[in-house]
LOZA-885720 format. One line per 4 residues: their letters; for each residue x, z negated, y negated of N, C-alpha, C. Coordinates in steps of 0.05 Angstrom, whole numbers. Example, Ala and Ser with C-alpha at 12.3 -4.5 7.8 and 13.67 -1.06 7.14 Angstrom:
// residues 2
AS = 264:-156:114:246:-156:90:264:-156:66  257:-142:45:273:-143:21:258:-157:-1 .
//
This chain:
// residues 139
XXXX = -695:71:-2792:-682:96:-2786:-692:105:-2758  -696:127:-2760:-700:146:-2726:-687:155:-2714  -692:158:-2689:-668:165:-2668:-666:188:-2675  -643:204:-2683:-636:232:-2682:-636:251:-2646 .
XXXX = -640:240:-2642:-633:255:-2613:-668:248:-2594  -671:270:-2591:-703:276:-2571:-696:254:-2553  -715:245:-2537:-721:217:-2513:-702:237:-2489  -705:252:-2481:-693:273:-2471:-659:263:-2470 .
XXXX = -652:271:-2499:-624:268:-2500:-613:240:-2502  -625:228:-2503:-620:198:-2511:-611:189:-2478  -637:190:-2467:-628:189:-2435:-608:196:-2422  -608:218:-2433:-580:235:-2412:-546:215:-2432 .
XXXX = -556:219:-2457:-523:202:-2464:-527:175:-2461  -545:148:-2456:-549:126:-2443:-536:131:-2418  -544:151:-2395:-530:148:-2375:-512:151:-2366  -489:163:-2385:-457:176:-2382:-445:146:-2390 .
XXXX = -459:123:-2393:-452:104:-2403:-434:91:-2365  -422:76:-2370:-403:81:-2342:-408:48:-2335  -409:38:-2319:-414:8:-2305:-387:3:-2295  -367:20:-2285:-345:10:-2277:-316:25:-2290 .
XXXX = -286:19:-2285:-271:37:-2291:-273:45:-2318  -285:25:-2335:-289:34:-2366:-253:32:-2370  -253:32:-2403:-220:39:-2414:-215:3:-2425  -234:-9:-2434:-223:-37:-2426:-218:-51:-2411 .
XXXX = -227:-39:-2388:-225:-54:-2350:-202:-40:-2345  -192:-22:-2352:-168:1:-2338:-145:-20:-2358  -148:-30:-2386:-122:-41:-2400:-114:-63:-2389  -143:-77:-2381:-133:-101:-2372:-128:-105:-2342 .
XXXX = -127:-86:-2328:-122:-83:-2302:-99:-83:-2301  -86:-60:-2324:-53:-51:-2322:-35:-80:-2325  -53:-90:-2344:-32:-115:-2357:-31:-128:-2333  -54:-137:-2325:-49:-166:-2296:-36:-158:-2278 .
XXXX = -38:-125:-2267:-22:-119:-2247:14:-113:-2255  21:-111:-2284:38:-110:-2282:47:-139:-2289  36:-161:-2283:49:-198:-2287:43:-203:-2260  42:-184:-2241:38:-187:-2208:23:-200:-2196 .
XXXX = -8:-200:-2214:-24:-210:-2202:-50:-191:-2189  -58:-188:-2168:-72:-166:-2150:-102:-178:-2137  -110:-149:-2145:-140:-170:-2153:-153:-137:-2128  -185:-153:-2131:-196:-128:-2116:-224:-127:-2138 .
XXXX = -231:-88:-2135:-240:-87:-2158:-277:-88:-2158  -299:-92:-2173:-326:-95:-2157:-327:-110:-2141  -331:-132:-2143:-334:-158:-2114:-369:-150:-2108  -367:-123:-2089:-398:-120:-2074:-399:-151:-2065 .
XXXX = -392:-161:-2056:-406:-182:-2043:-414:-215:-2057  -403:-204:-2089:-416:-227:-2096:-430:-223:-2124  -442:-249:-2127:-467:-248:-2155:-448:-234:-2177  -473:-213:-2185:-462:-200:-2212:-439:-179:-2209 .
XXXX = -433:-176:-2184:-410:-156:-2178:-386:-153:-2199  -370:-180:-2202:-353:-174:-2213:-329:-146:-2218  -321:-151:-2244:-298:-130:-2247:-276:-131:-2225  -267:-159:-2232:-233:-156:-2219:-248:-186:-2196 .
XXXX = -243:-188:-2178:-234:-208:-2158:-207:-223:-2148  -201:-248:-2157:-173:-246:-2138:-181:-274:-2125  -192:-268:-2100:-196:-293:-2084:-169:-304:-2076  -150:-305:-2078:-122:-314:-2078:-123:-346:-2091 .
XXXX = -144:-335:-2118:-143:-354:-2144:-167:-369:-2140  -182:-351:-2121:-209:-352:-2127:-232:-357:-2158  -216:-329:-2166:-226:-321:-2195:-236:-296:-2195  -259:-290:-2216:-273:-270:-2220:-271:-262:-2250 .
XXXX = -268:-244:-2257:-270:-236:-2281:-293:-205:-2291  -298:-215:-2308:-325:-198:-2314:-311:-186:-2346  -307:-165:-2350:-302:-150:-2372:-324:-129:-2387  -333:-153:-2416:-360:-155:-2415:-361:-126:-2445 .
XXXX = -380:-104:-2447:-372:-90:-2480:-388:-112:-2488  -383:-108:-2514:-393:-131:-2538:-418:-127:-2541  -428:-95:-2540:-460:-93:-2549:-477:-105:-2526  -472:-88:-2501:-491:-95:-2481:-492:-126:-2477 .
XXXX = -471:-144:-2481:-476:-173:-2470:-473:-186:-2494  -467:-176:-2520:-486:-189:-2540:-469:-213:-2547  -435:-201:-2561:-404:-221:-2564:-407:-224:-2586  -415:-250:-2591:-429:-264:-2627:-403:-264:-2638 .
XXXX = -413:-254:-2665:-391:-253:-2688:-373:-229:-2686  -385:-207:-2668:-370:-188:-2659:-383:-164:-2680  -363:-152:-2690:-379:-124:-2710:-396:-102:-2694  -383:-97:-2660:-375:-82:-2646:-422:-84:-2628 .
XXXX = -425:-116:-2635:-451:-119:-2626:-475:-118:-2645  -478:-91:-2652:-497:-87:-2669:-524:-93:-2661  -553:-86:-2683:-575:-92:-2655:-583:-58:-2671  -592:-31:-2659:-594:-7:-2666:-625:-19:-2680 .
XXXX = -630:7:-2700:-650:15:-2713:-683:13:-2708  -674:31:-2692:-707:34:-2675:-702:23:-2654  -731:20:-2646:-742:18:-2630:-725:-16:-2616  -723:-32:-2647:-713:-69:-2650:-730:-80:-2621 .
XXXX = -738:-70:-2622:-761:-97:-2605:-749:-92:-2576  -752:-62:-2569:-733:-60:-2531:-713:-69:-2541  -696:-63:-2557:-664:-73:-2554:-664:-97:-2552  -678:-113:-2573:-671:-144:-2573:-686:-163:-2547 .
XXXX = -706:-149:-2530:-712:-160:-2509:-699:-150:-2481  -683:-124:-2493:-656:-118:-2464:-640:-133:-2472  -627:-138:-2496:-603:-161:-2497:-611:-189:-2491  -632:-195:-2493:-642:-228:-2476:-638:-227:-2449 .
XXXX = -646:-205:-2442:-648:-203:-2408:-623:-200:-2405  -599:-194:-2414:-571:-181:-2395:-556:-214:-2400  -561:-219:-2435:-549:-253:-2440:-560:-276:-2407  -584:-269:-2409:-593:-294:-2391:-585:-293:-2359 .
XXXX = -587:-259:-2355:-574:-253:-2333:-547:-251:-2328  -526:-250:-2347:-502:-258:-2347:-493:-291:-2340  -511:-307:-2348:-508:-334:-2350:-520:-350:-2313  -537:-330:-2307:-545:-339:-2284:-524:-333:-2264 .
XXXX = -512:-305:-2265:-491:-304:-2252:-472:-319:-2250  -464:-328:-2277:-433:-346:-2280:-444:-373:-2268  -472:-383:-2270:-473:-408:-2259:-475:-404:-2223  -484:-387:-2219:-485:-385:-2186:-454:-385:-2174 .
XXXX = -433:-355:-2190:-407:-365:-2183:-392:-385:-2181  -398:-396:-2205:-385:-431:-2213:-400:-448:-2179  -423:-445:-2178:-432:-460:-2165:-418:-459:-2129  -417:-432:-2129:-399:-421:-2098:-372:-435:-2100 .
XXXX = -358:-445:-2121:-333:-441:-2124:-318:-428:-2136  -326:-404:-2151:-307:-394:-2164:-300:-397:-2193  -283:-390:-2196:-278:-398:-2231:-275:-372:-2246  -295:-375:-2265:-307:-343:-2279:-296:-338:-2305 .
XXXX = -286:-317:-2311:-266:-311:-2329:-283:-285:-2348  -287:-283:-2378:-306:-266:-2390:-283:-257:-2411  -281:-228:-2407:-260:-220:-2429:-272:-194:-2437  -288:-198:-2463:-292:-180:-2487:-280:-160:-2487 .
XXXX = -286:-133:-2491:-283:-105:-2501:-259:-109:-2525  -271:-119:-2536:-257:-119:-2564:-228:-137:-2565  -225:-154:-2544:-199:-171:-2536:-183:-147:-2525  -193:-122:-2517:-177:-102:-2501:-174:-77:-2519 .
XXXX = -182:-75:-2539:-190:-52:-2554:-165:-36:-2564  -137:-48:-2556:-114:-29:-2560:-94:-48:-2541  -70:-31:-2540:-51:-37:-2522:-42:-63:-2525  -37:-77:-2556:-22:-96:-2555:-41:-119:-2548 .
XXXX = -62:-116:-2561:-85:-133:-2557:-91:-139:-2529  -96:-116:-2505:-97:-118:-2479:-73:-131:-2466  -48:-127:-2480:-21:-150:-2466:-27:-175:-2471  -38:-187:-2493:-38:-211:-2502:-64:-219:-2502 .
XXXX = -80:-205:-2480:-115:-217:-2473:-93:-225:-2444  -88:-206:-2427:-80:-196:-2408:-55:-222:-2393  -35:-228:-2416:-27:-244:-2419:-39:-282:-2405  -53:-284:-2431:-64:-304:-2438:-88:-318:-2414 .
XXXX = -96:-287:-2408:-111:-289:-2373:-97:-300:-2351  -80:-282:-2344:-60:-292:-2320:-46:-325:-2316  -46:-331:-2344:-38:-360:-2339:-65:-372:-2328  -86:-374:-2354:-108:-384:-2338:-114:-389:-2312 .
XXX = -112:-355:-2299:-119:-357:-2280:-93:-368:-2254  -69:-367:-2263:-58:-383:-2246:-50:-421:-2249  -66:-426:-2265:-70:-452:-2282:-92:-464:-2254 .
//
């Protein structure tokens, strides 16, 4: 199958694609902050620029979508049509580069927390990701 959309438009809707403040990072934000736990958001200063920070815990959480980082057994991580060969060699690169990050954090000390798109994909689901997090992370 072919891309319906000119290289042109493909670009421009690839880039409205958002790196932070997505609607699974906003569900699971609400939940932890409302079990009173207070995090800081983008850790500029460390590998992989985590989502949520709570050096309190000294935990990082990375709230990953399913396609881009490639969440096996996930419906949600398809591999597109065309043009197989960039996709499947951008999803090696983001897998391997996800993995280097979590080992460098681990390695600083921190304890790295990965919560799927699809663990957040509606309200109740985001209480009971959201949930199930907060202990962890106060564990």
């Amino acid at each position: 199958m072919t891309d319906f959309l000119s290289p042109k438009e493909r670009s421009e809707r690839m880039a409205r694609i958002k790196r932070s403040n997505t609607r699974p990072e906003i569900a699971l934000r609400k939940v932890l902050h409302s079990l009173g736990l207070r995090y800081r958001l983008n850790g500029a200063g460390l590998s992989g620029k985590p989502d949520l920070v709570l050096p309190r815990y000294k935990a990082v959480v990375f709230v990953h979508g399913c396609f881009w980082h490639r969440h096996s057994n996930c419906s949600i991580a398809t591999t597109p049509k065309s043009n197989t060969e960039f996709w499947v060699e951008k999803f090696k690169k983001n897998v391997a580069r996800d993995y280097r990050v979590t080992e460098l954090l681990k390695a600083t000390g921190w304890r790295v927390f990965v919560i799927w798109e699809c663990e957040v994909g509606s309200a109740k689901k985001a209480k009971l990701t959201g949930e199930r997090l907060a202990k962890l992370i106060r564990s």
